[in-house]
Structure formats: C-alpha cells, structure tokens
N, C-alpha and C positions, 0 to 999 in steps of 0.2 A: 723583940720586934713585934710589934700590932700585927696580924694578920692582912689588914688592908693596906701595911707598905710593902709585905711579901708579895702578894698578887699583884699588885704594881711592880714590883719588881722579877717577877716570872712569870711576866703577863705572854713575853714576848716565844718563852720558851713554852707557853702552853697552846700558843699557836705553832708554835715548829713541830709538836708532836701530832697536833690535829693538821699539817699541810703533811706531815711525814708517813701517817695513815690516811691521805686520799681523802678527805671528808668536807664534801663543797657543799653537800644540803643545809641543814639549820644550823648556820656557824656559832649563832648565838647560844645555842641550847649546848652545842657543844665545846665551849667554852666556860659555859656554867659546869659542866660536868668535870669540864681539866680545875676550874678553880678547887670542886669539890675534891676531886684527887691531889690538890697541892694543899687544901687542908690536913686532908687525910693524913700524908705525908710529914708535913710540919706536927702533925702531933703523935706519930708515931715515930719520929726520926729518933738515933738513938746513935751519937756521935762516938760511943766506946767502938761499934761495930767495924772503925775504921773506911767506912764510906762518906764520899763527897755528899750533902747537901742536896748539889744539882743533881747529881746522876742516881738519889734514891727520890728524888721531884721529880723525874724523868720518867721512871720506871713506873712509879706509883701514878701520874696523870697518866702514863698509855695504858697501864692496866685496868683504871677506871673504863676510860674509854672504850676499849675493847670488852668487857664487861656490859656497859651500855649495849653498844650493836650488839653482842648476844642474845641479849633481853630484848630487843628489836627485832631482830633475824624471828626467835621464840614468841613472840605474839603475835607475827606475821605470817606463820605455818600453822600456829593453833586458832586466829582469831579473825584474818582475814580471810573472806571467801575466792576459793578459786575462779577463775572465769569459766569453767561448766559449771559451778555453784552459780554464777550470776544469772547467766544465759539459761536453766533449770528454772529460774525463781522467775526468770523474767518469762519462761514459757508456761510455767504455771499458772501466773498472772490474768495472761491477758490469752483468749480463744484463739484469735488468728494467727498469733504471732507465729506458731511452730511450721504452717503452710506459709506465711508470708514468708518467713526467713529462708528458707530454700529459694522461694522465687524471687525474691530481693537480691538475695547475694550469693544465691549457687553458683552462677557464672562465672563467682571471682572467687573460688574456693575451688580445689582440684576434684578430683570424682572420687577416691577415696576419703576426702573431707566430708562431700555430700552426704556419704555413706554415714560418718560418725554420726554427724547433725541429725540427720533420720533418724538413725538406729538408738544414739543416746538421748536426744533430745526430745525428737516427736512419740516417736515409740518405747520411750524408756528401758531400754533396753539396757543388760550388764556388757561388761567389757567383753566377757568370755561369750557371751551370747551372739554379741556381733561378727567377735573372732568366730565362731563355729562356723557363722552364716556365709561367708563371705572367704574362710578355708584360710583365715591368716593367722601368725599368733598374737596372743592380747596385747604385748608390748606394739605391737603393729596399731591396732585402733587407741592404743593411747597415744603414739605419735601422730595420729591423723586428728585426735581430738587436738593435741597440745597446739597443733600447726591450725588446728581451726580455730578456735578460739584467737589466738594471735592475730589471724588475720580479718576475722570478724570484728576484734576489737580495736585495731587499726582502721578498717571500713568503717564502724561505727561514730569513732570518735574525730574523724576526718567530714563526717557530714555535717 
C-alpha cells in the first residue's frame, strides 16, 4: 500500500489522537507531525510481534506528538525571554521608562509588586537583596515579581 492511501486512510485517527491530547493551536502543523509518526510506524511495523496495525499507528503518532511539545515546552524555558527579561530590556532601553512605570501603573499593581518593580527593575537589585530589605523570604519577592509581570502584561497589552 502507497504511503498516501495510508494517510488517507488514518487521516481520521491522527486527528483522534491530536483531539485526545487537547491540541487546538497549529492543527496543521500538528497533523504533519501525526502523518510523520504514521510513517514512522508503517516502516517500522513488524506484524510477527503480534500487534494490530492501528494500535502500533496509535501509539507511535501520540509518541511523536508528545515528543514534539517537549521540544516546545524545551525551547521555551531555554529560548524565550521571561517577562522580567522583557520589562529589564525594555528599562534598559529607554531612560524614563523605569520612573514612568511606577507612575503609570503603580496604582494597579499591589504595594509589594511596587516593591519588586523598584527594587528589580529600577534599582537592579538581586532577589535576596530585596528579600533582606523589606525582611521577607526570596520565594516572597519572586511571587510579587511573577504577580507583577502578569499584571503589567495584562495592562500593557490591553492598551
């Protein structure tokens, strides 16, 4: 059997595996990727092992797949910048921004957020530094960072 009456013919179950792991973004891209795993499959099948076909097409498209998001997840920890990376780059950038952004959006940031944005932001400060200043522990100002960012980036992207 051709290759391209297989994939026609488990076109349907490469969608049941990509609705069956939750995957609504690039449907496309993620259907190339089940094809690439039902090739895989078809050229490794080995019909002595006493397995169905479909259910070593099955296994081999979701393995692909879930191999993919890893390698997504992993270039996304290594390659994208965080939002204090962003908000850093963007206060290095430009002179006023680190004074304007307190007085822009302090209001809508809690008073321990205030604190991060100052203390990380304008004043460059380490995490344990700010913890010293302020008598909290570091896991404390990286939740007041995490919850600032978030909401700065919400503000932001709402304007």
């Amino acid at each position: 059997m051709e290759f391209e009456e297989l994939a026609e013919q488990y076109k349907p179950l490469i969608f049941q595996v990509i609705k069956s792991l939750r995957l609504y973004g690039d449907r496309e891209t993620f259907f190339q990727i089940g094809l690439i795993g039902l090739w895989e499959a078809s050229t490794r099948f080995n019909p002595r092992k006493g397995v169905e076909f479909s259910t070593f097409a099955f296994s081999t498209i979701r393995g692909k797949l879930l191999d993919h998001l890893k390698k997504e997840v992993r270039y996304q920890e290594h390659y994208q910048p965080s939002g204090e990376q962003i908000f850093m780059k963007l206060a290095d950038c430009s002179e006023g921004f680190q004074e304007d952004l307190i007085e822009m959006y302090g209001d809508k940031l809690t008073k321990n957020q205030v604190k991060w944005v100052q203390g990380r932001i304008i004043e460059d400060k380490s995490y344990k530094e700010i913890a010293i200043e302020h008598g909290v522990t570091v896991e404390s100002v990286k939740s007041w960072g995490k919850q600032a960012v978030k909401k700065l980036r919400e503000i932001i992207i709402l304007e």
